[in-house]
C-alpha positions as semicolon CSV with decimal commas, in nm:
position;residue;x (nm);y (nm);z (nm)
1;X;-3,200;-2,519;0,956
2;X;-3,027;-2,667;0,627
3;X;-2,926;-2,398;0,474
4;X;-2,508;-2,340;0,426
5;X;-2,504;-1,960;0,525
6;X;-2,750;-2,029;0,811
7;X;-2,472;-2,330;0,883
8;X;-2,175;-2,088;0,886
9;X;-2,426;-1,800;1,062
10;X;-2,503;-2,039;1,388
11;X;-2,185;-2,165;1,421
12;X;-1,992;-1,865;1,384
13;X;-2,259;-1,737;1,686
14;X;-2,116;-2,049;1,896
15;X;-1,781;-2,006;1,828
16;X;-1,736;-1,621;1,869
17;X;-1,755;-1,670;2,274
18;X;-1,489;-1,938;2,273
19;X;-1,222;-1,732;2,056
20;X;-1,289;-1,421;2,229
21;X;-1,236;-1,604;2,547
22;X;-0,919;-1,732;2,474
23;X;-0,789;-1,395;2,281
24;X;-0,808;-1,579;1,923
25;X;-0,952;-1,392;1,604
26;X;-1,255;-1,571;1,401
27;X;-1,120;-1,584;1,042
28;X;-1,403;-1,750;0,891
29;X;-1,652;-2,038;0,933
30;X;-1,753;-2,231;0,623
31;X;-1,941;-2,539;0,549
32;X;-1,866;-2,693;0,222
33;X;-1,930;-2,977;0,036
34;X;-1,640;-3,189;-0,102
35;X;-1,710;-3,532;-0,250
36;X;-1,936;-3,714;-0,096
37;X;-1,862;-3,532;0,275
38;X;-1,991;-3,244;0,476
39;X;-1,727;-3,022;0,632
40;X;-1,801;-2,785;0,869
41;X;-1,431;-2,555;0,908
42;X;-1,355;-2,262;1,146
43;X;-0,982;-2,050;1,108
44;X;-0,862;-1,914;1,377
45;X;-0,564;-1,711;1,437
46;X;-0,425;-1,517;1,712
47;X;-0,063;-1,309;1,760
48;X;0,217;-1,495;1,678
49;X;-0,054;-1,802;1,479
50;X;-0,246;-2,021;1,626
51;X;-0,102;-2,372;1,711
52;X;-0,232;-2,756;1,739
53;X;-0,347;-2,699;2,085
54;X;-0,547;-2,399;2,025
55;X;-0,729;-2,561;1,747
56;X;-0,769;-2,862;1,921
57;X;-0,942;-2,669;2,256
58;X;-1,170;-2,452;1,984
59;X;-1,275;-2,785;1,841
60;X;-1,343;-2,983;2,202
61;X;-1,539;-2,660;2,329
62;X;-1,761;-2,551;1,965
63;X;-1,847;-2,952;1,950
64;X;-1,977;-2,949;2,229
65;X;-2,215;-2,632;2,169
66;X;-2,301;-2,806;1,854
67;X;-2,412;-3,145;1,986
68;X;-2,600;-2,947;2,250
69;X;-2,759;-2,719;1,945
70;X;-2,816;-3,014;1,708
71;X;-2,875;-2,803;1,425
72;X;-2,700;-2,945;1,143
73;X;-2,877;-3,225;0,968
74;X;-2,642;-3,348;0,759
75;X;-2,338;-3,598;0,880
76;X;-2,034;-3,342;0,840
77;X;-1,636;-3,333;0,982
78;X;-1,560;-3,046;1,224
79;X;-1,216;-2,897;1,096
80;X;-1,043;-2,611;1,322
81;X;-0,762;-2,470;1,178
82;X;-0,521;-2,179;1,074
83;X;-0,611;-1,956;0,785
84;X;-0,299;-2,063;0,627
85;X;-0,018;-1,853;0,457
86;X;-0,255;-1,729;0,171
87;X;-0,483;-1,616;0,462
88;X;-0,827;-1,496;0,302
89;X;-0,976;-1,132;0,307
90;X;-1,336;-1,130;0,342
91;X;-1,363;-0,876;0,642
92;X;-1,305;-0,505;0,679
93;X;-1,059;-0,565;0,953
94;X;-0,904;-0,772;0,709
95;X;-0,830;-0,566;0,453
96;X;-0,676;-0,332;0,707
97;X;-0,454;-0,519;0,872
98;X;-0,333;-0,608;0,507
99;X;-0,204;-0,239;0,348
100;X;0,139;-0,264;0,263
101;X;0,094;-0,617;0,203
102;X;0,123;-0,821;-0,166
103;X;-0,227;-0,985;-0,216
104;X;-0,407;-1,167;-0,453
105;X;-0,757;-1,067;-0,580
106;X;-1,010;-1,258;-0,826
107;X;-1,290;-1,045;-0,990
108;X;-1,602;-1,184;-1,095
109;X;-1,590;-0,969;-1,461
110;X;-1,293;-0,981;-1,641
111;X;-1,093;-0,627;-1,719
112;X;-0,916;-0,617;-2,040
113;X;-0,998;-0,978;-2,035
114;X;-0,761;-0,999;-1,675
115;X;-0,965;-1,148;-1,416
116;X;-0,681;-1,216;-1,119
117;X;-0,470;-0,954;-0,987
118;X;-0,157;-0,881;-0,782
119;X;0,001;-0,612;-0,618
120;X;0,057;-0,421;-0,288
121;X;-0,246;-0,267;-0,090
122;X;-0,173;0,050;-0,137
123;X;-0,524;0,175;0,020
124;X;-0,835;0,039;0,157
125;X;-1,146;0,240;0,130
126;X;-1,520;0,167;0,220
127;X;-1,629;0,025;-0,143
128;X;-1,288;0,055;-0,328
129;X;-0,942;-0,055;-0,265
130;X;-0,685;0,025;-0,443
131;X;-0,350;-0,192;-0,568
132;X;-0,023;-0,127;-0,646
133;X;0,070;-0,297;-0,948
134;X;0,372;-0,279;-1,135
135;X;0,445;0,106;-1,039
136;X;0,093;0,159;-1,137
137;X;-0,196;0,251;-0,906
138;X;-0,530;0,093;-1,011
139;X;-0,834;0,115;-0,836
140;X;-1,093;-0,177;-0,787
141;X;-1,464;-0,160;-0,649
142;X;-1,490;-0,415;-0,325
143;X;-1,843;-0,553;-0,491
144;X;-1,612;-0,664;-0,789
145;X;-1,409;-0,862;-0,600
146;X;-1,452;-1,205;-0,617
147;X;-1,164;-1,328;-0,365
148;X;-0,903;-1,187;-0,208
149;X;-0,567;-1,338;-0,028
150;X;-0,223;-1,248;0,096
151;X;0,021;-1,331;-0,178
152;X;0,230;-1,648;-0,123
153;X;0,576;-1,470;-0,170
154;X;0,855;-1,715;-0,158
């Protein structure tokens, strides 16, 4: 089993019991490339963020379950961690938990030659969501979207 999103698949699978155990929300799992190293990252978050200790008892318990598993040929770096201020939005529950909120979204065609976007969450829908964006409301299908954060607003 080589393959990345069979990787991220599996682990996420060993991982879901431990943060669900311990009350913590699965952000994402991604293994990535980067230089000549394999890295094999989980975000977690919970209420309030997630702190060292948290990430350091989700990494003790998954490495376990993965030396047990041994399905990962490649030499690679376990990395637990918080999403991070520009937290991602790649779920449903994600974009939910973000209306109201300033985010940041990258399309994979360019509109009037614009490819990144910011602006409020004014709405989430099934296949569209739809930003506020300088007093303007404009509407963009999910399959379009590319990436999607919270806005760092400092």
């Amino acid at each position: 089993m080589a393959r990345r999103v069979d990787i991220e698949t599996k682990t996420e699978e060993l991982v879901l019991p431990i943060i669900e155990a311990n009350n913590f929300e699965l952000v994402d799992v991604e293994y990535v490339k980067e230089g000549a190293n394999w890295y094999l990252r989980v975000y977690a978050d919970k209420e309030g963020g997630i702190a060292i200790d948290d990430c350091v008892l989700i990494s003790r318990s998954l490495e376990e379950k993965l030396d047990a598993e041994d399905f990962i040929e490649d030499a690679y770096i376990l990395e637990v961690s918080s999403p991070g201020l520009g937290r991602p939005l790649k779920k449903e529950k994600d974009y939910v938990r973000s209306v109201g909120k300033s985010i940041d979204i990258k399309l994979y065609k360019a509109i009037d030659k614009q490819k990144e976007f910011t602006g409020i969450l004014k709405e989430n829908m099934e296949d569209q969501i739809v930003l506020t964006i300088e007093d303007q409301d404009i509407t963009f299908e999910k399959k379009s979207i590319a990436s999607a954060r919270l806005s760092l607003d400092f």
